[in-house]
C-alpha positions in Angstrom: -2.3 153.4 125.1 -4.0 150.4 123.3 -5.7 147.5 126.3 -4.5 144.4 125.3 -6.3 142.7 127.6 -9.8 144.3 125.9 -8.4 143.2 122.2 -7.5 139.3 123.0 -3.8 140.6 122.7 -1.5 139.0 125.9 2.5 139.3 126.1 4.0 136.0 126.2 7.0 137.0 128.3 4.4 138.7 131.1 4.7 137.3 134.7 0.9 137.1 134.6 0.3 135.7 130.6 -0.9 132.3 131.4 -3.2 133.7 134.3 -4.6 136.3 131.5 -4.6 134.3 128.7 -6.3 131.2 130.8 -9.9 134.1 131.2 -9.6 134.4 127.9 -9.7 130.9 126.7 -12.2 130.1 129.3 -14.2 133.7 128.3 -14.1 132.4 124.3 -14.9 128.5 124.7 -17.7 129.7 127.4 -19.1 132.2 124.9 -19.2 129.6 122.0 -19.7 126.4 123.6 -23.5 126.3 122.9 -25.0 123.3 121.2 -21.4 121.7 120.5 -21.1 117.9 121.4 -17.1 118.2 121.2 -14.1 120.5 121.3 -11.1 119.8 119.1 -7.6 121.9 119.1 -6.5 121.8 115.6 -2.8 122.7 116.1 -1.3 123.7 112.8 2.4 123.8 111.2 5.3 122.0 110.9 8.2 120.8 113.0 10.5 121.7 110.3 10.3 125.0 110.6 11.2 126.9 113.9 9.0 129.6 113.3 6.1 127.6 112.5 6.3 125.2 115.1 4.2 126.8 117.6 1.1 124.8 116.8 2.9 121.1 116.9 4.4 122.7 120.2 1.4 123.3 121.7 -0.5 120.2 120.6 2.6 118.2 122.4 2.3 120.3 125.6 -1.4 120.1 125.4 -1.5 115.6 124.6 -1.5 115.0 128.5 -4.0 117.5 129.9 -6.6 116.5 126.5 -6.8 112.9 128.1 -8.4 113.6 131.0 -11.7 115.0 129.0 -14.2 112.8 127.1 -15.1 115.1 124.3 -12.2 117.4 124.2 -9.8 116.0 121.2 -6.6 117.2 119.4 -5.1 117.3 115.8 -1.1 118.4 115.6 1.7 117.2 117.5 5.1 117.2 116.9 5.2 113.6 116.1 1.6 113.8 113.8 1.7 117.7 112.8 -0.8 119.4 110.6 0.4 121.4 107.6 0.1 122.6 103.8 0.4 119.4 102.5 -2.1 117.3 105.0 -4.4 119.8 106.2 -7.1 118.8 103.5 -7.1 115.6 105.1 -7.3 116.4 108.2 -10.1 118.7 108.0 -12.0 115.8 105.8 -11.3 113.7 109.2 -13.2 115.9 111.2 -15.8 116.3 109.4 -16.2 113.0 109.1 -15.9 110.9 112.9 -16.7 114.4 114.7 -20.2 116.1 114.8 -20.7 119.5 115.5 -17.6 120.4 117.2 -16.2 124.0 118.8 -13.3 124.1 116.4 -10.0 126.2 118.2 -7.9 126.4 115.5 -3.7 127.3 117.1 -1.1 128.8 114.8 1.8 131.1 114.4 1.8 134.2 112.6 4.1 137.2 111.8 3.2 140.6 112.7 5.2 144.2 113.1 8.4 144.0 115.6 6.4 145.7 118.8 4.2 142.6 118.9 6.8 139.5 118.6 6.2 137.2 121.6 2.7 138.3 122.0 -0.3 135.6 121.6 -3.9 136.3 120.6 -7.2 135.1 120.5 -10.2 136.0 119.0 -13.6 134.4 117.0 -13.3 133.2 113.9 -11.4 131.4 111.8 -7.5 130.8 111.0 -5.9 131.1 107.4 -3.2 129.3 107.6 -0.3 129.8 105.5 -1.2 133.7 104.7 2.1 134.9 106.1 3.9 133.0 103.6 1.4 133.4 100.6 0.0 130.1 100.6 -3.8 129.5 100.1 -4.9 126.7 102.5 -8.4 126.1 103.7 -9.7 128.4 106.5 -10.5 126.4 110.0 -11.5 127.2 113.2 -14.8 128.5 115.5 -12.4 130.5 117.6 -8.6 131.1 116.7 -5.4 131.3 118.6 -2.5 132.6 117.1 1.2 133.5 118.5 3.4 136.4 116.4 7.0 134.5 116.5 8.7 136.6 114.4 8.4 140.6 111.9 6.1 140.2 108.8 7.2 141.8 105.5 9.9 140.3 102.9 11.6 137.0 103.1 9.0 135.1 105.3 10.2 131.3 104.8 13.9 132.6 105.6 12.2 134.5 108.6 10.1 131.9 110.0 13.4 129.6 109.8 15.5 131.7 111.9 12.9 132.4 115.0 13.9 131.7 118.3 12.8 128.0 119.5 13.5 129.9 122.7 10.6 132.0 122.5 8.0 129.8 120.6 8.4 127.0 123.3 7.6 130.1 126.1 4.6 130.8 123.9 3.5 127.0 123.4 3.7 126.7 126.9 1.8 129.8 127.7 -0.8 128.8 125.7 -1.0 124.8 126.3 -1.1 125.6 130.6 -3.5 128.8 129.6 -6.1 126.2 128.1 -5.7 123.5 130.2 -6.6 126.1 133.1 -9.8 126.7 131.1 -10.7 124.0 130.4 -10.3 122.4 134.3 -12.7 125.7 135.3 -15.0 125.2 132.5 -15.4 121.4 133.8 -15.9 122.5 137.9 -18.1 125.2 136.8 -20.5 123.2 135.0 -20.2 120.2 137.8 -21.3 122.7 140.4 -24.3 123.3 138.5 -25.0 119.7 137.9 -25.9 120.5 134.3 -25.3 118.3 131.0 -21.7 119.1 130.1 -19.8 117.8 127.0 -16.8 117.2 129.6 
């Protein structure tokens, strides 16, 4: 039987997902942070969609931990969301008002039937819009991404009749799993008494 845990893969619905999925973030941003002045969750998709509303989700769930850190910023809410049609401005505003950030780039994807509900995070970047055959601009020094619903023919009508039910459990798996990190990331390096972009 495949680890999960060793491939970035945690189950949503697990009693212990946000404890897991919290070492992770905090394993990922502590592995990348080097040299960046500024962190910035770029929470992708759209409120329209069920299915795709897991980053706008998250960025709302995650609006009232972000405040409480200096250089930690967000892109994507439910009531400003990024998607196909804005991301090109979006990604122009970063690179223009933020230098050198860590880049964690959140959005939903589709995947086989075993692996619905399950969230994962790994290094790279995201391309958004792949599951439904869009070419967008790849983003992101690390990605997080959340299988909502089964990959494979008919992906708009798909994505439109996921369960808000179990992208809201995800969203909030993921928003408390990163606000977790990001608190022990900020004692950790106050302990030390080193330079911190926190």
């Amino acid at each position: 039987m495949t680890n999960l845990f060793e491939n970035n893969y945690i189950d949503s619905k697990s009693p212990s997902a946000v404890l897991d999925f919290s070492k992770l973030v905090h394993q990922h941003i502590r592995n990348n942070i080097n040299n960046k002045k500024e962190i910035i969750f770029f929470c992708i998709g759209t409120d329209r969609s069920t299915g795709d509303s897991l980053g706008p989700l998250v960025g709302y769930k995650l609006a009232p931990y972000i405040s409480s850190y200096e250089n930690v910023h967000l892109l994507g809410t439910l009531d400003d969301p990024v998607h196909a049609k804005n991301i090109d401005v979006k990604i122009n505003y970063l690179e223009m008002f933020h230098e050198n950030p860590l880049i964690i780039a959140i959005d939903a994807s589709l995947g086989n039937i075993d692996r619905i509900g399950y969230i994962n995070i790994r290094k790279g970047s995201i391309k958004p819009g792949l599951g439904v055959n869009k070419v967008l601009p790849e983003i992101g020094d690390i990605s997080i991404t959340g299988v909502v619903n089964v990959a494979g023919m008919m992906e708009y009508l798909v994505l439109q009749n996921t369960r808000l039910s179990l992208v809201m459990n995800m969203a909030d798996v993921i928003a408390r799993s990163i606000n977790i990190a990001l608190f022990q990331l900020k004692d950790q390096i106050t302990k030390r008494g080193t330079k911190s972009i926190f």
